[in-house]
C-alpha positions as CSV (number, residue, x, y, z in Angstrom):
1,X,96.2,104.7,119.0
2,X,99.7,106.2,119.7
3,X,101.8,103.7,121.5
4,X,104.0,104.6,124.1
5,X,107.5,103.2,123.8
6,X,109.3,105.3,126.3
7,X,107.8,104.1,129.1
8,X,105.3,106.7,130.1
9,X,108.4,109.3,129.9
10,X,107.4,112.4,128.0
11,X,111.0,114.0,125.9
12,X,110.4,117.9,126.9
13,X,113.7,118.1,124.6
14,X,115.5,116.7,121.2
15,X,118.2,115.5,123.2
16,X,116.1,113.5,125.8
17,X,113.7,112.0,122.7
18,X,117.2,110.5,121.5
19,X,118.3,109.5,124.7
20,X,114.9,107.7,124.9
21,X,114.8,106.5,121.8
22,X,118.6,104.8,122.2
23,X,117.4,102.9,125.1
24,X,114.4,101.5,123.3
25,X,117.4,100.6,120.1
26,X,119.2,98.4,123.4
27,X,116.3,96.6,124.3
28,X,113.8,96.0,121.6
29,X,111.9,93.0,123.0
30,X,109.7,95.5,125.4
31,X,109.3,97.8,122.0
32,X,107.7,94.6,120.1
33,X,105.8,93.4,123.2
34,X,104.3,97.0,123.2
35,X,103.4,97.2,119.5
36,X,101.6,93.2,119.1
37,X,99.8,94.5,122.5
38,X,98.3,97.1,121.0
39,X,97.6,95.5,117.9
40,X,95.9,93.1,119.9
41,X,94.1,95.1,122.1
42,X,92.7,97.4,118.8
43,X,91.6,93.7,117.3
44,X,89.5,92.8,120.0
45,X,87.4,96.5,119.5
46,X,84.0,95.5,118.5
47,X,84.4,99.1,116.1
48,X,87.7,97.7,114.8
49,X,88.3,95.7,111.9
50,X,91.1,93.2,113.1
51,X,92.0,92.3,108.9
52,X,92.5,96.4,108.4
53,X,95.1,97.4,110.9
54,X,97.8,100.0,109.6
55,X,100.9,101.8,111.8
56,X,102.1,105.2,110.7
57,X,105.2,106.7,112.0
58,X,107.2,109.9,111.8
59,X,111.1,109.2,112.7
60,X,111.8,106.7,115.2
61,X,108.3,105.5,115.1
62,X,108.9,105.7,111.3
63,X,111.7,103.4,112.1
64,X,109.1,101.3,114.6
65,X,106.0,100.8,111.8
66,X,109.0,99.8,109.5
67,X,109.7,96.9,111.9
68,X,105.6,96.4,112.4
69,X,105.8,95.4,109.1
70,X,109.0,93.4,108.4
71,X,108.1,91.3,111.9
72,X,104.6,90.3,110.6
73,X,103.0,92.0,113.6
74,X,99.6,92.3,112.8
75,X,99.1,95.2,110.5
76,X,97.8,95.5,106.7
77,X,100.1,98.5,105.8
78,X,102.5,100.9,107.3
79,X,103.9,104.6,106.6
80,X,107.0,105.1,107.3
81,X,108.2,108.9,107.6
82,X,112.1,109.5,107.2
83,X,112.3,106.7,109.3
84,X,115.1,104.5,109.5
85,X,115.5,100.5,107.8
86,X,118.1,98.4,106.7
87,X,117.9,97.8,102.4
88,X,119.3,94.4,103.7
89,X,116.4,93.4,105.8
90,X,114.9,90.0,105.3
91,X,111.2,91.1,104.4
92,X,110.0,86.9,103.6
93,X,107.9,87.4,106.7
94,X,106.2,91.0,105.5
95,X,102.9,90.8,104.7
96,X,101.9,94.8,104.9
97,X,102.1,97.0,102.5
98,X,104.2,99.7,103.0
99,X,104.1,103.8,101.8
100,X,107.7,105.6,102.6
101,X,108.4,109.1,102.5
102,X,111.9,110.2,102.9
103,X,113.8,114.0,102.1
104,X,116.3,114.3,99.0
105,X,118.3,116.3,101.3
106,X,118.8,113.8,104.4
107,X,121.7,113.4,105.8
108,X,120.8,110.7,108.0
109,X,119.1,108.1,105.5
110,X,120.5,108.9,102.6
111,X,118.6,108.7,98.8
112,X,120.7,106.2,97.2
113,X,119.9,103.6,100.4
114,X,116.5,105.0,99.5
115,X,116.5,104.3,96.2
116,X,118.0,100.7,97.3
117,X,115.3,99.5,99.8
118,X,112.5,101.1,96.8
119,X,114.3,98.7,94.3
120,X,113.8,95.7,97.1
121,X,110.1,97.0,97.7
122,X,109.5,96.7,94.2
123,X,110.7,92.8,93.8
124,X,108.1,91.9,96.4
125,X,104.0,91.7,96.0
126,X,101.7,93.9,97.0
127,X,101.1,97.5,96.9
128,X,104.4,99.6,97.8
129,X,106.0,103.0,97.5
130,X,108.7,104.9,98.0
131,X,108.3,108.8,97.6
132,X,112.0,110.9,97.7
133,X,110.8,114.7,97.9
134,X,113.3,117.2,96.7
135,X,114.7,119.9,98.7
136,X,113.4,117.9,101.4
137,X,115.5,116.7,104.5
138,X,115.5,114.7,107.7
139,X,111.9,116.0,110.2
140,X,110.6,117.6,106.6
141,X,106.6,117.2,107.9
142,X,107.9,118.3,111.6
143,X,106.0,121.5,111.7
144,X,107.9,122.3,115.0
145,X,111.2,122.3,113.5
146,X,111.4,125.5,111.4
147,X,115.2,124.2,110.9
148,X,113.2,121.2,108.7
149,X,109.8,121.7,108.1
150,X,108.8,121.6,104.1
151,X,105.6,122.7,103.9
152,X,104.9,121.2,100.2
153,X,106.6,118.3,100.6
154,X,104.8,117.8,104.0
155,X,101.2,118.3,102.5
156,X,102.3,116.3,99.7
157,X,103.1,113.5,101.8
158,X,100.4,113.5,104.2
159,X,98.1,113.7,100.9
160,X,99.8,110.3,99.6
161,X,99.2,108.8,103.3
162,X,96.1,109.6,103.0
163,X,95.4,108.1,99.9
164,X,97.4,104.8,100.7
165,X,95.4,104.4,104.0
166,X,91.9,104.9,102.0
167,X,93.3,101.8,100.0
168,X,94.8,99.8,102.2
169,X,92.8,99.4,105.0
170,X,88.7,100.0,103.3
């Protein structure tokens, strides 16, 4: 299920996906009413295993499965591309594992806050990882932005999701 957290508004640009996105950063209650909705409505599928839940996100909704997990709402694991958290973050009420993936070369989260938030990760239980890809930056599996897109580290990382999903949520 994708879930929409601009409203029903479709970006047709970069610039209108971070306008978008900035309004959703000033009013995050709708966001998180969104998300535990769907969560909800995917646990009351008959086909759906309400126990094995996961959120996977590429940027902002990086930054969104990120905050899934932290809040406690309602998934078993999350995969967070390039997508933004704070090292600082109280994660007592986590209960997901989570996968990250995250360019060597991003200048908008950069390595060593990577490197921070893995070192947290790593003090808490369950199964978590933090991959840094070299020559890797910010959008790195965005096969639209020929300005980003890393084809190895992208098929790489989608090869790890993969794999963590198969785990996590069996």
């Amino acid at each position: 299920m994708a879930v929409d957290l601009y409203d029903g508004e479709l970006a047709q640009t970069p610039d209108r996906a971070g306008e978008l996105a900035g309004e959703v950063r000033e009013n995050v209650e709708p966001a998180f009413d969104n998300l535990e909705a769907a969560t909800e409505y995917l646990a009351g599928l008959d086909m759906v295993d309400e126990d094995q839940l996961a959120s996977v996100g590429w940027c902002f909704g990086g930054q969104w499965a990120y905050s899934m997990a932290v809040n406690d709402i309602n998934v078993d694991a999350s995969v967070i591309y390039y997508g933004h958290f704070m090292p600082e973050d109280d994660l007592s009420m986590m209960r997901a594992d989570i996968l990250g993936h995250f360019g060597e070369e991003d200048t908008s989260i950069p390595v060593d806050t990577v490197r921070e938030f893995e070192a947290k990760l790593e003090t808490l239980e369950g199964d978590h990882a933090v991959f840094i890809y070299p020559n890797a930056g910010h959008a790195f599996a965005n096969e639209d932005r020929e300005d980003a897109y890393n084809e190895e580290a992208a098929e790489l990382a989608w090869e790890r999701t993969l794999d963590f999903l198969a785990r996590e949520v069996q």
